[in-house]
C-alpha positions as CSV (number, residue, x, y, z in Angstrom):
1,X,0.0,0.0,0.0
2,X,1.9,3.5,-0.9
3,X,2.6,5.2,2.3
4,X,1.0,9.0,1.9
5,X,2.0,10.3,5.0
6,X,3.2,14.4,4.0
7,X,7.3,13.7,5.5
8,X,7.6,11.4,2.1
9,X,6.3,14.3,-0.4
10,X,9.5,15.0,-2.9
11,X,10.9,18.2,-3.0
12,X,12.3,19.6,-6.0
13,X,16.4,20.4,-6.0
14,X,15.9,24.2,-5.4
15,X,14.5,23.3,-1.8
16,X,16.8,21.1,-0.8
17,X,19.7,23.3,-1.5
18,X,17.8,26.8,-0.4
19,X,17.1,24.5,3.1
20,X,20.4,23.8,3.6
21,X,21.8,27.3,3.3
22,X,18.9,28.6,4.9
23,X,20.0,26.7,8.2
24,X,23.4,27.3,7.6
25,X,23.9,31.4,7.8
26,X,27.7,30.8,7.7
27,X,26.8,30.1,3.5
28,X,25.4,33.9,3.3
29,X,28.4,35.7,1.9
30,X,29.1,32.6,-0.3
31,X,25.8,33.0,-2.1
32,X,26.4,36.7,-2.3
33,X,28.7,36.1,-4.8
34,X,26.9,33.1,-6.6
35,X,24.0,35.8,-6.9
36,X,25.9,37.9,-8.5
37,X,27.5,38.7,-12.1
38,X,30.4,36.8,-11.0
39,X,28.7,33.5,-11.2
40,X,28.1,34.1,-15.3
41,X,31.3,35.2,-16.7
42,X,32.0,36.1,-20.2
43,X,34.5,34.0,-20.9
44,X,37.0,31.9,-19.0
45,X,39.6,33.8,-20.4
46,X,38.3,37.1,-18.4
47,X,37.5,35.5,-14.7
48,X,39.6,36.0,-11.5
49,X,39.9,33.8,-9.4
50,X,41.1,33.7,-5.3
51,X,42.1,30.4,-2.9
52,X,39.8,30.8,0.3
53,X,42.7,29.3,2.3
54,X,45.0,31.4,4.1
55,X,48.6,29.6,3.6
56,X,52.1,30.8,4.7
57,X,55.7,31.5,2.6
58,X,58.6,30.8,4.6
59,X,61.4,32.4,3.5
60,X,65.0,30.9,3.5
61,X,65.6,31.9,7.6
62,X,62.3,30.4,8.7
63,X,60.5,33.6,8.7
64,X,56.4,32.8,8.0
65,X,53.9,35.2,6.4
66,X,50.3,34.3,5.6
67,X,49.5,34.7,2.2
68,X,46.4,34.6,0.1
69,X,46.4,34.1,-3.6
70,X,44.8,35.2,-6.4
71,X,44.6,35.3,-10.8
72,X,43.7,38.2,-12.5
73,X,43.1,38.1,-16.2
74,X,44.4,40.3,-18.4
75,X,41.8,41.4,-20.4
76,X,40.1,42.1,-17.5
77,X,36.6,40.6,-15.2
78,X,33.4,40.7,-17.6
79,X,30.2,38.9,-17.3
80,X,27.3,38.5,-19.4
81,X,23.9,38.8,-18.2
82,X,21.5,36.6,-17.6
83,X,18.9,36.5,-20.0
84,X,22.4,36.2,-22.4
85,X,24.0,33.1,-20.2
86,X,20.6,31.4,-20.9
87,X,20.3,31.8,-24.6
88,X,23.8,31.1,-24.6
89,X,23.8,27.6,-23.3
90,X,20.7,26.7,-25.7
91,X,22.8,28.5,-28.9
92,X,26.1,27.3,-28.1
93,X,26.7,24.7,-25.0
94,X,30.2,24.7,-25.5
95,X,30.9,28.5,-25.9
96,X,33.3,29.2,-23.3
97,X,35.3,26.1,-24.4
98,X,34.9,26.6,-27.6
99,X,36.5,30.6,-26.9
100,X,39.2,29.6,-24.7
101,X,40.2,26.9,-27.3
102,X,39.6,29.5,-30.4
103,X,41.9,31.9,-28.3
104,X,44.6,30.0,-28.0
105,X,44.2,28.5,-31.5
106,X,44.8,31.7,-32.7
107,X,47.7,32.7,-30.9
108,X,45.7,35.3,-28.1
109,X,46.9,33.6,-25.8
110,X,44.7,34.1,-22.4
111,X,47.1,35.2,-19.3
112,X,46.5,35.3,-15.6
113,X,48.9,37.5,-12.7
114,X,49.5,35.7,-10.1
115,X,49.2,37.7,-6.8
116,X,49.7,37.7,-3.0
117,X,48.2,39.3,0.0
118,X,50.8,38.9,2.6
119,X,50.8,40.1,6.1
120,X,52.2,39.2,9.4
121,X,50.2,37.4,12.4
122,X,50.4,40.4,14.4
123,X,48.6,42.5,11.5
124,X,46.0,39.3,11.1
125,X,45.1,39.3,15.1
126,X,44.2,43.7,14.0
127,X,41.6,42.3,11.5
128,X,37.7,42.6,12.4
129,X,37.6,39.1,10.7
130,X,39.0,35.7,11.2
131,X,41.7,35.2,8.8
132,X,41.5,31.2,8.9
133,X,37.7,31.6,8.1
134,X,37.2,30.6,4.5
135,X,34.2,32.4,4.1
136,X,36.2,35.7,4.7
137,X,38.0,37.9,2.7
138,X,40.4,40.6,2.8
139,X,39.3,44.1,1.1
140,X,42.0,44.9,-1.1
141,X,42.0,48.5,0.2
142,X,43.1,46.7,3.6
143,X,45.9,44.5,2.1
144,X,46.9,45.5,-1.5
145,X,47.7,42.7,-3.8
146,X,51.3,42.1,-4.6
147,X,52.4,40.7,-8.4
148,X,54.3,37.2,-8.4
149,X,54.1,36.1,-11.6
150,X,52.2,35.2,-14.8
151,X,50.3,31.9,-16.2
152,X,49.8,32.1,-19.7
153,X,48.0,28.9,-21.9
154,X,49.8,29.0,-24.6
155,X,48.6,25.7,-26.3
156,X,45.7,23.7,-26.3
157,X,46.0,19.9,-24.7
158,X,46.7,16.9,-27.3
159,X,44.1,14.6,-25.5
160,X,41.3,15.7,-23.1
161,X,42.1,12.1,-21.0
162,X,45.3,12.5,-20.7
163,X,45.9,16.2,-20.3
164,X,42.7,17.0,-18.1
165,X,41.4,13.8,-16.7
166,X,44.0,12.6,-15.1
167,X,45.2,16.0,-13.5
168,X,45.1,15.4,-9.9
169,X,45.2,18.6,-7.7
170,X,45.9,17.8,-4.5
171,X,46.7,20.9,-1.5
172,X,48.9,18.6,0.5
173,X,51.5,18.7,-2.9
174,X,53.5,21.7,-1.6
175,X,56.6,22.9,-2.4
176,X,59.6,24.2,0.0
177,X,59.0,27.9,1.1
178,X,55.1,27.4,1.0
179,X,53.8,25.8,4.0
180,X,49.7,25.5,5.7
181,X,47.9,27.2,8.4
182,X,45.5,26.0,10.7
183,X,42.6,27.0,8.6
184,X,40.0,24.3,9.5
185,X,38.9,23.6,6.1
186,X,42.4,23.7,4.7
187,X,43.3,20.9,7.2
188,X,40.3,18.6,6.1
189,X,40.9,18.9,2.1
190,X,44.7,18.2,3.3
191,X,43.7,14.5,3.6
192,X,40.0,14.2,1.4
193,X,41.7,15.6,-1.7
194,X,44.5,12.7,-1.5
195,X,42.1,10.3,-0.5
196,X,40.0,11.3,-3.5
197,X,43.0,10.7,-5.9
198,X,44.2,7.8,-3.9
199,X,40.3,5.9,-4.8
200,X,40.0,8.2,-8.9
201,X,43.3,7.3,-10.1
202,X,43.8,4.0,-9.2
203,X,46.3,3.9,-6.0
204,X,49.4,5.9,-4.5
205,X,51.4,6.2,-8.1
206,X,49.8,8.7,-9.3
207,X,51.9,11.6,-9.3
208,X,53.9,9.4,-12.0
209,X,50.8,9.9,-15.0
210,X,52.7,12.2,-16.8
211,X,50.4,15.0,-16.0
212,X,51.6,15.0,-12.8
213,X,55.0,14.4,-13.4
214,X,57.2,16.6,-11.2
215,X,59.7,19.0,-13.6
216,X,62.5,18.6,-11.0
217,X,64.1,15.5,-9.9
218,X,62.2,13.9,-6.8
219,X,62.4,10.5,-5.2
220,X,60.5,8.6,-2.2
221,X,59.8,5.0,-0.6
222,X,56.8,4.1,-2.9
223,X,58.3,0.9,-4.5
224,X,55.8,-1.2,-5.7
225,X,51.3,-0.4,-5.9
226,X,49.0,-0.2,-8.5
227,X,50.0,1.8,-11.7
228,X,54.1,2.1,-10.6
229,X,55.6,2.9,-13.4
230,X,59.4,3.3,-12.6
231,X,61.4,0.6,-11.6
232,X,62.7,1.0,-8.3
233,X,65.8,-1.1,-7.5
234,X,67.1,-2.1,-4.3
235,X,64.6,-4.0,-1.2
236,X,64.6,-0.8,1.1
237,X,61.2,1.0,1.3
238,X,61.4,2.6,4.4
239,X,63.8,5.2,7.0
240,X,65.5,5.1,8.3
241,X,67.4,1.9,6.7
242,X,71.1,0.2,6.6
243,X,70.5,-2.1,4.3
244,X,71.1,0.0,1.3
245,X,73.1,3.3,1.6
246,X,73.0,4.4,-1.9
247,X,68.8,4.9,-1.5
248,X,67.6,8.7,-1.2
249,X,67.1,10.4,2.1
250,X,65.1,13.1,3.1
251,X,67.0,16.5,3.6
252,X,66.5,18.7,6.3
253,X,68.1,21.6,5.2
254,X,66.7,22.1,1.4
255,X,63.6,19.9,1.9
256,X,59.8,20.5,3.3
257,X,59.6,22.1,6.5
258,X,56.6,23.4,8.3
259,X,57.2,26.3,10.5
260,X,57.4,26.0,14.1
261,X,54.3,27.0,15.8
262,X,53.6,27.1,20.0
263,X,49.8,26.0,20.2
264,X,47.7,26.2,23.1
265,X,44.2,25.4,24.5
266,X,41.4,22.9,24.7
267,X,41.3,20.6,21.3
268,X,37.2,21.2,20.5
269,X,34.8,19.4,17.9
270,X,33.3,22.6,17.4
271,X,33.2,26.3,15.0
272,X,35.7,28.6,16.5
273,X,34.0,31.9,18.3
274,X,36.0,34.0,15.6
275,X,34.1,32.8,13.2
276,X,30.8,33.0,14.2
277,X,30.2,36.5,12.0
278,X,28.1,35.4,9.2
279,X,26.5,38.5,7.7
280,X,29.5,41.4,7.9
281,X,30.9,40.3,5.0
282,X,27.8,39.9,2.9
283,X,26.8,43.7,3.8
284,X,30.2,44.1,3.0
285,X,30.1,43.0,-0.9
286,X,26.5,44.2,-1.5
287,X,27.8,48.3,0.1
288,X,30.8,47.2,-2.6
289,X,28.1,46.9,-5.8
290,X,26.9,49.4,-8.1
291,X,23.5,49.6,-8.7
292,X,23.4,47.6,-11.9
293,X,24.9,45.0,-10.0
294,X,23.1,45.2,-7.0
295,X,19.9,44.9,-9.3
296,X,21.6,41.4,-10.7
297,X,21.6,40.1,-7.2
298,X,18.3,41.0,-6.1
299,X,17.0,39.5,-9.6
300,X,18.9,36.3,-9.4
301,X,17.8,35.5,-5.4
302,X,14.2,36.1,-6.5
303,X,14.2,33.8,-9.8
304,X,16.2,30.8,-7.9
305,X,13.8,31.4,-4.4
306,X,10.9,31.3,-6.5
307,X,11.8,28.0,-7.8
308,X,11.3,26.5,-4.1
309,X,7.8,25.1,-3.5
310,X,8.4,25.5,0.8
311,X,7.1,29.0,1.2
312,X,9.0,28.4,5.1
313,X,12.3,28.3,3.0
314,X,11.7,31.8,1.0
315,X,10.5,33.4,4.3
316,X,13.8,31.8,6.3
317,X,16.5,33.4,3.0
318,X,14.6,36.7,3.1
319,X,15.6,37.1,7.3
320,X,19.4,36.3,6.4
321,X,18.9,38.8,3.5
322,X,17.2,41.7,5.5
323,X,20.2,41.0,8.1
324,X,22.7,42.0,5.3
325,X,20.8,45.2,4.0
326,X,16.9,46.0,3.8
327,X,17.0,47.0,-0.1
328,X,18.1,43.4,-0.9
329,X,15.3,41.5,1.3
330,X,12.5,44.5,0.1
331,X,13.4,44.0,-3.6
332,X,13.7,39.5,-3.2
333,X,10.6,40.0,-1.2
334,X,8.6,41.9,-4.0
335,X,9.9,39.5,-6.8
336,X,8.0,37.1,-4.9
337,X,5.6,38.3,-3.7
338,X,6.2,37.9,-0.2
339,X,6.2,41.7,1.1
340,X,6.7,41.6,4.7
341,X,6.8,37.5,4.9
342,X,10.0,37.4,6.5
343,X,11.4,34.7,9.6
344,X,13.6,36.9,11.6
345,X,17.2,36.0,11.5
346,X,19.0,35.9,15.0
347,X,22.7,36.7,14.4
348,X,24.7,34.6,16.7
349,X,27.4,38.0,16.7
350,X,26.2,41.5,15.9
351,X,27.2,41.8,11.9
352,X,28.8,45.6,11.9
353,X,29.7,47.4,8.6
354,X,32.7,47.8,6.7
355,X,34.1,50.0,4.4
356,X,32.8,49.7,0.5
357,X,35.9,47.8,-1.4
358,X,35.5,49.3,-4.6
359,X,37.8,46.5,-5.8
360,X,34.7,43.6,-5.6
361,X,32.9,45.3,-8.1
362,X,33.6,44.1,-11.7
363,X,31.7,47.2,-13.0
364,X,33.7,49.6,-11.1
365,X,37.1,48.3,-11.9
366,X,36.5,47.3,-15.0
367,X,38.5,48.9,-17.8
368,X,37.9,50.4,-21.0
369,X,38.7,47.5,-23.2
370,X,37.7,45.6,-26.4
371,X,40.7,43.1,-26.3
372,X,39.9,39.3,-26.4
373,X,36.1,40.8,-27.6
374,X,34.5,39.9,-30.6
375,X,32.1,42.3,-32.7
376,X,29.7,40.7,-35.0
377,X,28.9,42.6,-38.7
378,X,25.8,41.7,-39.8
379,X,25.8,42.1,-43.6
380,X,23.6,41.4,-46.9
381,X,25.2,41.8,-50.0
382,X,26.3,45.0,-51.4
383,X,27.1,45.7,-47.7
384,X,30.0,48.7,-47.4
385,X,33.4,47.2,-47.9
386,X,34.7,50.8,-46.2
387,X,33.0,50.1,-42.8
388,X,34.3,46.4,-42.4
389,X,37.7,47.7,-43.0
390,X,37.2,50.0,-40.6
391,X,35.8,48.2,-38.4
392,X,38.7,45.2,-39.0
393,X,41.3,48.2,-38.5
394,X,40.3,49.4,-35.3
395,X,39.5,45.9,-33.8
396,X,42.9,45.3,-34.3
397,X,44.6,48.0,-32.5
398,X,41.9,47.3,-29.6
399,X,43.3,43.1,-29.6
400,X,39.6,42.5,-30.5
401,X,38.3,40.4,-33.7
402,X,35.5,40.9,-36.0
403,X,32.8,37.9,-37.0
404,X,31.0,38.3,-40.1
405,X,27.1,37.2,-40.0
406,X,25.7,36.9,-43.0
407,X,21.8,35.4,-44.2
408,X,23.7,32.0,-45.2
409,X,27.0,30.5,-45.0
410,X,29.3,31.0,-48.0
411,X,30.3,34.3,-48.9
412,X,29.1,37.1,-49.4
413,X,29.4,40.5,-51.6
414,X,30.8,43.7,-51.0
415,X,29.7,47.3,-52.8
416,X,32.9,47.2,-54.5
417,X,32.4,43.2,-56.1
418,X,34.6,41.6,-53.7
419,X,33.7,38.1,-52.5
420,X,34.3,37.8,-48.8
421,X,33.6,34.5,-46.5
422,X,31.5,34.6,-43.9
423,X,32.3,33.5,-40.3
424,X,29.2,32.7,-39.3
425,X,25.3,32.5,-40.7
426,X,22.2,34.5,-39.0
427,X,20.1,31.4,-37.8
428,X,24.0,29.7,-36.3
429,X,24.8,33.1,-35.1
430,X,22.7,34.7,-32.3
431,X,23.7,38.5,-31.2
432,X,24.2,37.1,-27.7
433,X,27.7,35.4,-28.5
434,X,29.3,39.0,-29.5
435,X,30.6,41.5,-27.5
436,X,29.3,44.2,-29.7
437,X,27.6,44.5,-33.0
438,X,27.5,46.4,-36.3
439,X,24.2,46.2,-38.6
440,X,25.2,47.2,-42.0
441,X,23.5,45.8,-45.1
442,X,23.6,46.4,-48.9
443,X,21.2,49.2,-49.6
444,X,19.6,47.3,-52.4
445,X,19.4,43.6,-50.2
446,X,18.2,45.5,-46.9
447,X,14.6,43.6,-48.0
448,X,15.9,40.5,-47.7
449,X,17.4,41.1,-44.0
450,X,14.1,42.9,-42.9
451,X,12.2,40.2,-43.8
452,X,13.9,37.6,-41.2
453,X,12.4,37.3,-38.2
454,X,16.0,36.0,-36.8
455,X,17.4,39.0,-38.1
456,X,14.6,41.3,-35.9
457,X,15.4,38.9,-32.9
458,X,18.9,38.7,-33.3
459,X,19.2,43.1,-33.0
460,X,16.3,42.9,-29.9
461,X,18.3,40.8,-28.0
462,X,21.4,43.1,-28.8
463,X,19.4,45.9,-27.0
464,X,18.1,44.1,-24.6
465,X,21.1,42.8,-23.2
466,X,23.4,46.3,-23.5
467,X,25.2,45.9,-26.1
468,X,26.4,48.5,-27.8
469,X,24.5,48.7,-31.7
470,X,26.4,50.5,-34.6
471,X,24.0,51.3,-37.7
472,X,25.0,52.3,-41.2
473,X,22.0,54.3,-42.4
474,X,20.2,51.1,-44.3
475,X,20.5,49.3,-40.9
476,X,18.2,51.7,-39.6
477,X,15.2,50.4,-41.5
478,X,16.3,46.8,-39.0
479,X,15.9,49.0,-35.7
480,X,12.8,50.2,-37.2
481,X,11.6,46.9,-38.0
482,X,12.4,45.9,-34.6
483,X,10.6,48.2,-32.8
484,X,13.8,50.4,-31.7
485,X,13.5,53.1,-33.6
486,X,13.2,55.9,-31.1
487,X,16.8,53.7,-29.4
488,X,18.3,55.9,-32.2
489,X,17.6,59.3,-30.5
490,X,17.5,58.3,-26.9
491,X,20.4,56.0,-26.7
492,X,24.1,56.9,-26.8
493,X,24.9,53.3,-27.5
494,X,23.1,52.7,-30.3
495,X,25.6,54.6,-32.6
496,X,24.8,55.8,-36.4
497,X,27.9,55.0,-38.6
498,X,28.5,57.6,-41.4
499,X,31.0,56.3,-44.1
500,X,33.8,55.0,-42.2
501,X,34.1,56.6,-39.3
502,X,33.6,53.9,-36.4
503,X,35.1,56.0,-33.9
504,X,32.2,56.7,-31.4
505,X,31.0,53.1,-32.1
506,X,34.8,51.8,-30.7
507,X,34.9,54.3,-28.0
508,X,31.7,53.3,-26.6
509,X,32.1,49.3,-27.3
510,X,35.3,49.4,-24.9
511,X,32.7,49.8,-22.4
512,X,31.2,46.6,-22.8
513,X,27.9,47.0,-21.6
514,X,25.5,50.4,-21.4
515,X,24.1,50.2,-18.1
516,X,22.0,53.6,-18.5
517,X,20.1,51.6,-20.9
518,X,19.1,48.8,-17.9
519,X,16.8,51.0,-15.9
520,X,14.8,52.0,-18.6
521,X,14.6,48.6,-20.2
């Protein structure tokens, strides 16, 4: 007999997640930034990226510094929005692979700088945080970031399996002058991740795959196991040993050593005091967002809460959210409909607020840039040969690239008679996989172009998501078609292109998105 009783009714993903974090408020500046335009980038090649983990460097007298680190691309941090990230993934599921592979193909080779924080124990124990509290950060205004060094892909892998698979990341694989702290989460991924390597790639050997292969000469007492693929000599497979002096020893001088620490006090099963601030943090990046962004946030916590069916979840989210600023909980609470339906959040420690960091906000620190960016010229025949020369000159002193759209793949005609290939075709080619986009049609094949309805989607969606819109004067007729004519007048981003001067189209493209437009969109 099926059992009805209401504890067995299934709950969709979105409650079980939202129920978790709900009862967990340390998860609250964590889904700050999942909220938020960091969480749909616009390529791999333009996110930054941050360990949680506080570790040390130990320089060569034994002095320790704790040390955060961090990537920054060099192109910059862009996202996309979301309406864009969902067409995306239906146009194109393998975009961002398919752009971080087309990169490198082509020689634009995506870079990262590799950064520090660094700061002594004594300048830690002045913080308002917990340093060994992974669900902190440190403002950069507070410790600046300090340039290391550089990762560049400069080639794409040979074979997925062997290249990717098999790459086994592991934070207990340290080398000498880097060394842990007692971060509690650091200290349980210390063991997990090498158990999870151990049990996914078949036994202790695998730092031998040649993925993993060490650069420098290294040696140590794993003879035999599953996968061993050297051929160790000798019976010894321990230390110390007399039975075979000619074996490698550990040095003590040149090798791994972790700094010497005095610890004291009662060894607890339980979340340190110092980190009982949940909600300091999360004021902390929403005071640190512009308003576009801030209206990203509020949109995204109201489209993923509505997706719960347990009205007793929304209610619980909305007390964290009107804990970390009344704005956010008024404007989640309105998307659903749940004015003044909100469970009271007790704070187990009085959140207090911090000073804006101007550095968490992609919109403030972005710069003006069109490099690694693509600009899409849609095009019928007859279509100006002057302004795609233009357009191709200035794209290349900006490290950007131009894309060709035409009504079918082949190629396609210029005003002057000149055959030129397309690089993609309308229906393959959505606006929302360029950074930018140009209408410019032949004058005597703009009927062709006005009667697709792709082609009136395909500039909409180009509004609608920010973009900036060039328009030779028979392009027009298309914003016209579409409905945008009045954009024209009103908009400084949609941009009128008169013979081939792209100038104000470039200057304003390097913005990447026009934000003015959002609010009355």
């Amino acid at each position: 007999m099926a059992c009805r009783h209401p504890a067995w009714k299934s709950y969709p993903s979105h409650d079980t997640f939202w129920d978790f974090v709900s009862l967990t408020p340390e998860s609250v500046h964590m889904l700050m930034w999942a909220m938020s335009d960091r969480a749909i980038p616009r390529s791999f090649r333009m996110m930054e990226g941050f360990g949680v983990h506080t570790f040390r460097m130990v320089d060569a007298k034994g002095k320790s510094t704790f040390v955060k680190f961090h990537w920054r691309p060099s192109l910059g941090t862009f996202s996309l929005t979301w309406d864009e990230a969902v067409k995306i993934a239906g146009a194109d599921p393998d975009f961002h692979r398919r752009d971080l592979w087309d990169a490198i193909e082509n020689g634009v080779c995506p870079e990262w700088e590799l950064s520090v924080q660094a700061f002594t124990a004594k300048e830690a124990e002045k913080f308002d945080f917990d340093v060994l509290d992974p669900t902190k950060l440190i403002p950069e205004e507070i410790v600046p970031l300090r340039p290391l060094g550089r990762m560049v892909l400069d080639r794409n892998v040979d074979n997925f399996f062997a290249e990717t698979e098999q790459v086994a990341f592991c934070p207990s694989h340290l080398v000498p002058g880097i060394d842990f702290s007692n971060d509690p989460l650091l200290q349980g991924r210390l063991h997990s991740y090498l158990d999870t390597q151990l049990t996914r790639l078949g036994g202790p050997n695998f730092h031998q795959i040649p993925i993993n292969r060490p650069k420098c000469p290294m040696g140590n007492f794993q003879r035999d196991g599953n996968m061993q693929q050297s051929v160790p000599k000798g019976r010894v497979s321990y230390d110390p040993s007399s039975l075979d002096s000619e074996h490698r020893r550990e040095n003590p001088e040149a090798g791994f050593k972790s700094v010497e620490a005095h610890e004291e006090g009662l060894k607890l099963r339980q979340r340190p005091e110092s980190f009982a601030d949940h909600y300091s943090q999360a004021r902390l990046f929403w005071k640190s967002m512009t308003e576009p962004e801030q209206r990203h946030i509020v949109a995204a916590f109201g489209f993923e809460l509505g997706k719960c069916e347990s009205t007793e979840i929304r209610e619980r989210m909305l007390g964290h959210l009107a804990v970390v600023a009344d704005p956010l909980c008024r404007g989640v609470a309105e998307k659903l409909g749940m004015a003044g339906k909100v469970q009271p959040a007790r704070p187990a420690v009085k959140p207090f607020d911090m000073e804006p960091s101007p550095a968490l906000s992609q919109v403030q620190k972005a710069p003006d840039s069109l490099a690694g960016k693509t600009i899409a010229l849609l095009v019928t025949d007859g279509f100006p040969s002057r302004v795609h020369n233009a357009l191709k000159k200035a794209a290349k002193a900006e490290d950007a690239q131009i894309a060709i759209v035409g009504l079918t793949p082949g190629t396609i005609e210029t005003d002057r008679g000149k055959d030129v290939a397309t690089d993609h075709f309308l229906a393959g080619a959505p606006s929302v996989l360029f950074d930018a986009v140009v209408v410019a049609p032949g004058p005597d094949s703009i009927e062709k172009l006005l009667d697709q309805p792709a082609a009136i989607d395909w500039v909409r969606d180009a509004f609608v998501h920010l973009k900036v819109i060039g328009l030779t004067k028979p392009g027009i007729r298309l914003l016209d078609k579409a409905g945008l004519g009045p954009a024209l007048a009103e908009d400084e981003a949609v941009v009128t292109i008169e013979g081939s001067d792209t100038d104000s189209f470039i200057e304003h493209a390097k913005k990447h998105r026009h934000w003015e437009r959002e609010e009355r969109l």
